[in-house]
ZALODO-795846 format. One record per residue (C-alpha): residue number from 1; residue in one letter; x negated, y, z negated. Coordinates in steps of 0.1 Angstrom, whole numbers, plus 2048, in hexadecimal, padded with zeros to 3 digits. Example, Ala and Ser with C-alpha at 12.3 -4.5 7.8 and 13.67 -1.06 7.14 Angstrom:
1	a	785	7D3	7B2
2	s	777	7F5	7B9
***
This chain:
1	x	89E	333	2D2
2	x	8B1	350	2E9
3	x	8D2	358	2DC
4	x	8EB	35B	2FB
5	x	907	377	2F2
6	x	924	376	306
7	x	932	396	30B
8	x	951	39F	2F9
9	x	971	39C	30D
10	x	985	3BA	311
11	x	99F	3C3	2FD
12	x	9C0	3C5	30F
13	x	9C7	3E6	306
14	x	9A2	3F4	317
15	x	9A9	3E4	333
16	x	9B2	3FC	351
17	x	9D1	3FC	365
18	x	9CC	400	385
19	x	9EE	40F	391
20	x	9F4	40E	3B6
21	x	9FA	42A	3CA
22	x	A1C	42F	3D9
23	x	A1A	435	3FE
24	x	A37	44E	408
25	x	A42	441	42D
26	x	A3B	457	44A
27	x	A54	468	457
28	x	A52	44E	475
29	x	A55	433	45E
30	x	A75	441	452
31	x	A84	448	474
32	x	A7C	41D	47C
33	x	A90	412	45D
34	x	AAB	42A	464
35	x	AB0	420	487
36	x	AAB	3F8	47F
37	x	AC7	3FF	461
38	x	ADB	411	47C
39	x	AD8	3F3	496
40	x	ADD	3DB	47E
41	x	AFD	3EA	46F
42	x	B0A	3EC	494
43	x	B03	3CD	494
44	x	B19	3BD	479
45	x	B35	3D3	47E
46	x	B44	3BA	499
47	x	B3D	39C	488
48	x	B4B	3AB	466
49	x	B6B	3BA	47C
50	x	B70	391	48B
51	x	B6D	38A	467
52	x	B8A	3A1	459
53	x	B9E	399	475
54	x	B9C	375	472
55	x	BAD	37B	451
56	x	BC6	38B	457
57	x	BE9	382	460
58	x	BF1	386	485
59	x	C0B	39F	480
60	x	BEF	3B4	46B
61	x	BD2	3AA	48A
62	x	BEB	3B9	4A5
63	x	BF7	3D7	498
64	x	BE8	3F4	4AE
65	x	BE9	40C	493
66	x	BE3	40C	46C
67	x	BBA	3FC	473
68	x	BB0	3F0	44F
69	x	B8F	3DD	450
70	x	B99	3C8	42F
71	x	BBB	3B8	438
72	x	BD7	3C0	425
73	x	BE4	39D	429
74	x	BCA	384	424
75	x	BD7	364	436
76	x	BBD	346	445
77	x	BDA	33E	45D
78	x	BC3	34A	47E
79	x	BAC	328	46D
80	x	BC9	312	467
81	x	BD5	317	489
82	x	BB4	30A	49C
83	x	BB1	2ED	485
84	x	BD9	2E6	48E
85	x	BD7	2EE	4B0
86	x	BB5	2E1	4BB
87	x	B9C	2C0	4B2
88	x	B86	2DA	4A3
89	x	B70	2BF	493
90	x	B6C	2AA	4B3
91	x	B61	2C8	4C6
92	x	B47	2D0	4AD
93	x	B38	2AE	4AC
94	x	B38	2B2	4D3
95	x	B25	2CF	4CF
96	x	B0A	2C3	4B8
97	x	B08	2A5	4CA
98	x	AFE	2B3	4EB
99	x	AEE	2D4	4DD
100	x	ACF	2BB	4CF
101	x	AD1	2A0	4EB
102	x	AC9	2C8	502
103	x	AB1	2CF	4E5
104	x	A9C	2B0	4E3
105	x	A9A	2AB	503
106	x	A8E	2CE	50D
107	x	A70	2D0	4F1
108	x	A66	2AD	4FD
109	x	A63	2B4	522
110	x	A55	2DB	51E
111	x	A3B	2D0	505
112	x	A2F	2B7	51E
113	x	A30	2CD	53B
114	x	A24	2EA	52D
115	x	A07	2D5	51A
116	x	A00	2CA	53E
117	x	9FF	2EC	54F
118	x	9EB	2F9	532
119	x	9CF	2E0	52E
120	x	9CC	2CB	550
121	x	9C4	2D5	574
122	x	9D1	2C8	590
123	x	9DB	2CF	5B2
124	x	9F3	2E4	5B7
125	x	9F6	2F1	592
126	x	9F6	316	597
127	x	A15	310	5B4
128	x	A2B	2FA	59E
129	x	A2A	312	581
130	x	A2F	32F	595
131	x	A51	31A	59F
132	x	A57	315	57F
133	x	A56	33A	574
134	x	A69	346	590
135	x	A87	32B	585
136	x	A89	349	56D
137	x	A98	359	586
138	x	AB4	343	591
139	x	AD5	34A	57D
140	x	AE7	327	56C
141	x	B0A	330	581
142	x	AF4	328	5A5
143	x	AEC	309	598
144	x	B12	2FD	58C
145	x	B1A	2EE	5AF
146	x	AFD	2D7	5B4
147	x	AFD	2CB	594
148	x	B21	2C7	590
149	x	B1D	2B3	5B2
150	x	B01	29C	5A2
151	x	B0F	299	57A
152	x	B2E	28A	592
153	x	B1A	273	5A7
154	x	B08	265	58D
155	x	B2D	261	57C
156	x	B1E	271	55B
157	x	B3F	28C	558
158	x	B4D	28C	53B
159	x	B32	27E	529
160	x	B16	289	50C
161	x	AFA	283	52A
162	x	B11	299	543
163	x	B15	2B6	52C
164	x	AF1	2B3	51F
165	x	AD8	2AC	53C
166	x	ADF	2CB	556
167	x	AD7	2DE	537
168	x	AB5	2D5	52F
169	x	AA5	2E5	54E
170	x	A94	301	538
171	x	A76	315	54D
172	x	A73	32E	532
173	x	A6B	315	51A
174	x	A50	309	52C
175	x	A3E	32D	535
176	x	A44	331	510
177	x	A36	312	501
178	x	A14	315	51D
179	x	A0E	33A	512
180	x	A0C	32D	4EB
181	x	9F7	30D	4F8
182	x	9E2	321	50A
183	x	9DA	333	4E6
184	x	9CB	317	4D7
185	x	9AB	314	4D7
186	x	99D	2F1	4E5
187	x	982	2EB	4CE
188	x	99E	2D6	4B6
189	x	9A1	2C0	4D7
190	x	981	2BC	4D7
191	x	97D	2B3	4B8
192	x	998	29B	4B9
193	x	98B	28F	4DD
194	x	96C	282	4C8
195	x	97E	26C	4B3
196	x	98A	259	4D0
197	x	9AB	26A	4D3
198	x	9BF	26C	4F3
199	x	9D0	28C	503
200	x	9F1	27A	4F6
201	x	9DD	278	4D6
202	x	9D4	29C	4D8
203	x	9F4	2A9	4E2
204	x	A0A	298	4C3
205	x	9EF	296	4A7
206	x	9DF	2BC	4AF
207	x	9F1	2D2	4C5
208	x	A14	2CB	4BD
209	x	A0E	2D4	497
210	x	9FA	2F0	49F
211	x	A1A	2FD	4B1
212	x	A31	2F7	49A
213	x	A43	31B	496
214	x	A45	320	4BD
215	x	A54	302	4BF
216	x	A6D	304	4A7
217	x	A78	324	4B5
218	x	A7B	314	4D8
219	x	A91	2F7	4C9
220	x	AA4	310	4B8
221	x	AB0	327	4D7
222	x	AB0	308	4EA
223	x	ACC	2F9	4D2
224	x	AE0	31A	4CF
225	x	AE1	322	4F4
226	x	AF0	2FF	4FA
227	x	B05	302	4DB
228	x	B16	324	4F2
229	x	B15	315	50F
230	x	B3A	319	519
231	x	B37	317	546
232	x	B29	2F5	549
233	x	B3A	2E2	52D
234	x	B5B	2F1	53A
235	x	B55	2E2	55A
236	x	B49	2C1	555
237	x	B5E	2B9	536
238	x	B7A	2AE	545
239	x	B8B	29A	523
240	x	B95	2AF	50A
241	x	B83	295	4F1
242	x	B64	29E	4FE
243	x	B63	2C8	4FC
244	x	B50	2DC	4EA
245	x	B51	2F3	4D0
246	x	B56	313	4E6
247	x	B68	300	502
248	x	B84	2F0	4EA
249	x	B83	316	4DA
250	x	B8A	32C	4FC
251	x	BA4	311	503
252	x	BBA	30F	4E3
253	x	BB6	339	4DF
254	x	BBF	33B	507
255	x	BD9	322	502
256	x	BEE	330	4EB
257	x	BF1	357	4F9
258	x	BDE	377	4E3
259	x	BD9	370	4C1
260	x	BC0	386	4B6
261	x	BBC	377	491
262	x	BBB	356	4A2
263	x	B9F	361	4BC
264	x	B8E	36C	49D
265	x	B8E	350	48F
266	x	B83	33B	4AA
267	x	B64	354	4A9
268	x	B5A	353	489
269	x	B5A	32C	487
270	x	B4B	32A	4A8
271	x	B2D	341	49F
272	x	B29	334	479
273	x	B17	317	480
274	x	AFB	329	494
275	x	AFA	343	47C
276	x	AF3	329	461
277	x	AD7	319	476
278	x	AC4	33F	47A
279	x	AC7	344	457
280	x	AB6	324	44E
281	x	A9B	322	466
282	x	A96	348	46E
283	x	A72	34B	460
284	x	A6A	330	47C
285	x	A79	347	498
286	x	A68	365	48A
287	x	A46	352	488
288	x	A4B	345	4AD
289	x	A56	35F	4C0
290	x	A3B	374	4AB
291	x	A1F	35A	4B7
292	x	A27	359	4DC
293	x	A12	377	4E2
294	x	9F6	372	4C9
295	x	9D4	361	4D7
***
């Protein structure tokens, strides 16, 4: 009979340490950080200065001389006055309302299109997306007449459909969205193409998922660009019921004459919930805008 020995475990005080180097940065390295710090401090200072000055009272906010940045008087009256002054609550509802009617309807229609200009051909595909991409080049304030002139004879102003539709014309999303298609390789199709799937199939069951971070970031700008959008909403929301967050804000602080505490205010409150919504999903918007240019 063979005897197997095992061989002794180590005691934990022979073990060896591996200790890991310490890399000293390059001086390069060090001139990065400084310059991000730097550009990030610049830019906090005007949201932290909208901040102090939102609490202040408005004899403290419009004194020309005597700058403190933590008020000497704290007072939320700049707050109290929107809420008194303005539907505050109504607007914001508005807001969400037509910021994800814009966002669904724009990753709905640039996933199909782009799925279309990335995986099919057809006739004419090259000249359609090249009109596409050059609607890059078109500002919004060209298009404010004509659409104004249709939203009104389709009688949709002053409505959720008026203030949302015109707004989900996106071309960038749809260069954006074919470039990360384009990425992925086709042998998952394939696959999928084999188990009797369809190209409907294909695009909600493989591609879609395999997408998820550049899509998320598209949704996301998508909803915070309507959420600003302050030119059409101004124009087509003709009831007061029916403003928006930024509209119902440049009217009550307009309205009223300079209040600079009060103009604060309407910034910070204007801002916070799109601040809130990058700090929750900003790993998504990092991961898709990161993937756009990886193949």
């Amino acid at each position: 009979m063979t005897a197997v020995l095992d061989k002794p475990a180590t005691a934990p005080s022979e073990r060896r340490v591996v200790k890991r180097r310490f890399r000293r940065p390059t001086v390069g390295a060090v001139i990065v950080y400084v310059a991000a710090a730097a550009l990030a401090v610049l830019w906090l200072l005007p949201l932290l200065w909208a901040l102090s000055t939102s609490l202040k009272t408005e004899t403290e906010a419009s004194l020309g001389q005597d700058i403190h940045w933590i008020p000497q008087d704290w007072s939320l009256d700049g707050y109290r006055t929107l809420f008194e002054r303005g539907d505050h609550l109504t607007w914001m509802i508005n807001s969400t309302i037509v910021s994800t009617i814009v966002t669904v309807l724009t990753l709905l229609l640039c996933v199909l299109a782009a799925y279309g200009f990335s995986r099919f051909d057809f006739p004419g595909k090259n000249v359609i997306f090249g009109a596409i991409v050059a609607g890059l080049m078109v500002p919004g304030q060209a298009l404010i007449i004509p659409l104004f002139d249709l939203v009104n004879d389709l009688q949709l102003a002053g409505t959720y459909w008026g203030l949302a539709l015109p707004q989900v014309v996106a071309p960038v999303m749809v260069f954006i969205l074919k470039r990360f298609f384009d990425a992925i390789p086709r042998d998952y199709e394939e696959a999928a193409k084999l188990d009797g799937a369809g190209h409907l199939r294909v695009l909600v069951s493989v591609i879609v998922p395999l997408s998820g971070p550049i899509m998320a970031a598209v949704a996301i700008f998508t909803f915070i660009g309507s959420w600003n959008n302050f030119l059409w909403p101004l124009l087509v929301a003709t009831d007061p019921s029916m403003m928006t967050l930024p509209v119902g804000l440049g009217v009550v602080s307009g309205g009223y004459g300079l209040f600079y505490a009060q103009n604060m205010a309407a910034a910070i409150l204007g801002a916070l919930p799109l601040l809130v919504v990058f700090l929750i999903f900003q790993k998504q918007i990092v991961n898709g805008v990161a993937g756009v240019g990886l193949k």
